[in-house]
Backbone as JSON, one array per atom type, in Angstrom:
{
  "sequence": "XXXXXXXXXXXXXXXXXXXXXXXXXXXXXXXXXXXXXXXXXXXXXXXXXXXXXXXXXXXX",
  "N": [[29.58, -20.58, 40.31], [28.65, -17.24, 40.45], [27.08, -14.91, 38.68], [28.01, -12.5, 39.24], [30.25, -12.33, 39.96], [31.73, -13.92, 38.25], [31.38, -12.27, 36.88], [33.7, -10.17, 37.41], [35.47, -11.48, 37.41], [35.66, -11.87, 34.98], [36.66, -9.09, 33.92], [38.47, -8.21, 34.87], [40.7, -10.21, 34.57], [40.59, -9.71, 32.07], [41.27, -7.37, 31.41], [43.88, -7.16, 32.82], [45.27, -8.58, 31.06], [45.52, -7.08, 28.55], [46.96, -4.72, 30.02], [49.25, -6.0, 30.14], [49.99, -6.57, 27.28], [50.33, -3.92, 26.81], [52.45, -3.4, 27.9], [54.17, -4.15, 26.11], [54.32, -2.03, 24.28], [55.53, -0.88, 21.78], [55.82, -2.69, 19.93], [53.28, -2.92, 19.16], [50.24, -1.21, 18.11], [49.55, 1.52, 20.17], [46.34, 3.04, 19.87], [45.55, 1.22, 19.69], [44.8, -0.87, 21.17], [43.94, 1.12, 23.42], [41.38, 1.26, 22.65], [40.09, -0.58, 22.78], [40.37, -1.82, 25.25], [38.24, 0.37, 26.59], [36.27, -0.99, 25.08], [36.18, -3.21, 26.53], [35.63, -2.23, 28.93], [33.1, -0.48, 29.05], [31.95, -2.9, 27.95], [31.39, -5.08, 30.32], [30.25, -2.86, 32.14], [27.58, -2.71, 30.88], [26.92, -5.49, 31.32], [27.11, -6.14, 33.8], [25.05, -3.9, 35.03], [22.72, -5.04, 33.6], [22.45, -7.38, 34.76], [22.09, -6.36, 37.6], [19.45, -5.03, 36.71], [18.01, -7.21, 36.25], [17.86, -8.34, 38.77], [16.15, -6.69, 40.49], [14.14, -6.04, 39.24], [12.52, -8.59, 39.78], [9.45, -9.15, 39.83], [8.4, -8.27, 37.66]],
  "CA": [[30.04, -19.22, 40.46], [27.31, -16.56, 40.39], [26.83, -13.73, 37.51], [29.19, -10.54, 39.39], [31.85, -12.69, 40.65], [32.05, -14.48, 37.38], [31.96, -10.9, 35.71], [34.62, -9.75, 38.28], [37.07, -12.15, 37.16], [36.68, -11.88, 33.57], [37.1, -8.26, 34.07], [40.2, -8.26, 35.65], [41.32, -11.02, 33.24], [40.87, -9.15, 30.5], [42.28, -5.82, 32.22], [45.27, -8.03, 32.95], [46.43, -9.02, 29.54], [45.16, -5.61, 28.19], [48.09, -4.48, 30.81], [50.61, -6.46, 29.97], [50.13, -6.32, 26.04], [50.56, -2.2, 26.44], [54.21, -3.63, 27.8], [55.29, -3.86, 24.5], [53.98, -0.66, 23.36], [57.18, -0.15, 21.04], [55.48, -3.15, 18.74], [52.26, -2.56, 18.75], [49.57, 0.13, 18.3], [48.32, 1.72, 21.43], [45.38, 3.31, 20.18], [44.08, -0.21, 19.42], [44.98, -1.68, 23.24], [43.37, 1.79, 24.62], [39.69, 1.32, 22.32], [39.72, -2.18, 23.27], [40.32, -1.66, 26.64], [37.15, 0.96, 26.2], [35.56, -1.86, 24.63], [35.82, -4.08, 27.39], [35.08, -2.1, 30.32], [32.02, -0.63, 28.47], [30.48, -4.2, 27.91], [31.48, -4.87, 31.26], [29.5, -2.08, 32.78], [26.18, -3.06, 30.51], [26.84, -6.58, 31.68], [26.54, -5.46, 35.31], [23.71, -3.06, 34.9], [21.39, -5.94, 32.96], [22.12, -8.77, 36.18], [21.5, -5.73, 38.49], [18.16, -4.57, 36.96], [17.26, -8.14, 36.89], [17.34, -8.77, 39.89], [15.76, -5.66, 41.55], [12.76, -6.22, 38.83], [11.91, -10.07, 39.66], [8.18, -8.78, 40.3], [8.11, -8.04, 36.55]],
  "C": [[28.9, -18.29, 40.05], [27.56, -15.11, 39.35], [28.26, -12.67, 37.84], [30.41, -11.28, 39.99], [32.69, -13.06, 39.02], [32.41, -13.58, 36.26], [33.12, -9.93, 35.82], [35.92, -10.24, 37.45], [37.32, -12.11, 35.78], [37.11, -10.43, 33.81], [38.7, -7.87, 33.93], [41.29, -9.05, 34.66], [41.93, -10.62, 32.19], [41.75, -7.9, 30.63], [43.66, -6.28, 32.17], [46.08, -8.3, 32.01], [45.96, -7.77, 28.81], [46.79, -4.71, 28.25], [49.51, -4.96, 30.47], [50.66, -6.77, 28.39], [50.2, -4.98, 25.85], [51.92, -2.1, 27.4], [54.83, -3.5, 26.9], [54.53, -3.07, 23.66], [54.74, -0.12, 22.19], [56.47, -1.13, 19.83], [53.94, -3.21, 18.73], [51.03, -1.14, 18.92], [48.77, 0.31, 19.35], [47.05, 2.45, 21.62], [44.65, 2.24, 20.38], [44.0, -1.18, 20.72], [44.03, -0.1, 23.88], [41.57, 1.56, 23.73], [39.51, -0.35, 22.55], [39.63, -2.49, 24.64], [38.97, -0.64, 27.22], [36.59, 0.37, 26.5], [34.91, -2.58, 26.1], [35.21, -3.47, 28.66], [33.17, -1.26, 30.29], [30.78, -1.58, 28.63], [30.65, -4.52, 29.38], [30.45, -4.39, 32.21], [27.96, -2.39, 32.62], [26.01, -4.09, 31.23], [26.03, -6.25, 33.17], [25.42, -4.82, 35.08], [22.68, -4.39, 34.18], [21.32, -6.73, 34.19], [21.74, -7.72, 36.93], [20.16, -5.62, 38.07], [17.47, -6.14, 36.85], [16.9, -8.78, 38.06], [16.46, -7.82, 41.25], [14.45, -5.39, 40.41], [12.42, -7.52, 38.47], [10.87, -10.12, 39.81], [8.01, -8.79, 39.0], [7.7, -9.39, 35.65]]
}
């Protein structure tokens, strides 16, 4: 499986149970499901951006 597919799916993964642990919003705290959800799409984004600039500076 190759770097952005493999970062695709955790993504989503993690988005996914993110989603369905801010179902039961009544027992737990939803600032700490919305800075975690932050969290993840954050590293996420770096993730992406580091495999992109590696591969558009393989000359380096």
């Amino acid at each position: 499986m190759d770097p952005l597919t493999f970062g695709m799916v955790f993504l989503g993964a993690s988005g996914g149970t993110l989603c369905l642990l801010s179902a039961f919003d009544k027992h737990l705290n939803q600032s700490a499901i919305k800075i975690a959800l932050e969290f993840t799409k954050v590293g996420g984004l770096f993730w992406l951006l580091h495999h992109l600039a590696k591969s558009f500076m393989f000359w380096l």
